[in-house]
C-alpha positions in Angstrom: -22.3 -63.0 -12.7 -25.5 -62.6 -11.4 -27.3 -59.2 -10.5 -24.0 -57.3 -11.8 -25.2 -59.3 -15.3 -28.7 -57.8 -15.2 -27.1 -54.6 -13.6 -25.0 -54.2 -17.0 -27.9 -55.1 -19.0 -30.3 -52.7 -17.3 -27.4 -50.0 -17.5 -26.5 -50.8 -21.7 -30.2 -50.8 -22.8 -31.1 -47.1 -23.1 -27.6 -46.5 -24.8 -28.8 -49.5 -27.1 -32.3 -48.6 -27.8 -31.8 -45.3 -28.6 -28.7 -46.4 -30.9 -31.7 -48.5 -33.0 -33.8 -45.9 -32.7 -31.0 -43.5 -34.8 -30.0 -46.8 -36.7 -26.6 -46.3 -35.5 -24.1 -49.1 -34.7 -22.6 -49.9 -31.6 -18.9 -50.5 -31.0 -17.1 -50.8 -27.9 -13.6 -52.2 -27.0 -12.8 -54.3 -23.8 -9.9 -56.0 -22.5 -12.2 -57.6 -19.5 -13.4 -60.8 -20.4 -17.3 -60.3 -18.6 -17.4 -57.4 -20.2 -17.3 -58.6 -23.6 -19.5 -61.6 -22.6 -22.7 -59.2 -21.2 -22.0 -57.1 -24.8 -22.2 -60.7 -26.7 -24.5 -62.6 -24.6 -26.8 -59.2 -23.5 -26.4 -57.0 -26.1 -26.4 -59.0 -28.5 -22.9 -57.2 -30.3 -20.1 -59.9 -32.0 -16.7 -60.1 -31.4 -14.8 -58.3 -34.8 -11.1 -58.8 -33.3 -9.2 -60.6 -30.6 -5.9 -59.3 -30.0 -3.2 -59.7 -27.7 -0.8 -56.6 -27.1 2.2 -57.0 -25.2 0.4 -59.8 -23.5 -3.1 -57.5 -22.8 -6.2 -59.8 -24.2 -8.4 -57.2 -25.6 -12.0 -57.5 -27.9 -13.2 -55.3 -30.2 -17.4 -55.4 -30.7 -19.9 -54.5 -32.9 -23.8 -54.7 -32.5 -25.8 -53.5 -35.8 -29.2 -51.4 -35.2 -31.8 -53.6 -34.4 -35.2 -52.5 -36.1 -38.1 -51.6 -34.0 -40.3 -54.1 -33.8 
């Protein structure tokens, strides 16, 4: 993972800063597995819902606003 890890991170932290600074969720859906690890691990968003259509593993995330510290 790597630099594309703090590549992703670098990439998700205006669209997450500026989602605390309207204190508006995030949600996002994946069906790629390092994706939704950087969104747990680096954004800090939990899964809601693991599903498995028609044999497709997909993950559906949320990350509450974080309040500025």
């Amino acid at each position: 993972e790597g630099p594309a890890r703090w590549l992703g991170h670098a990439l998700l932290r205006p669209i997450l800063d500026g989602a605390d600074a309207n204190g508006d969720y995030y949600y996002v859906e994946t069906t790629d597995e390092r994706t939704m690890r950087l969104y747990t691990r680096s954004a800090g968003a939990r899964v809601v819902r693991e599903l498995d259509v028609c044999g497709v593993r997909a993950w559906t995330l949320l990350r509450e606003p974080r309040k500025a510290a």
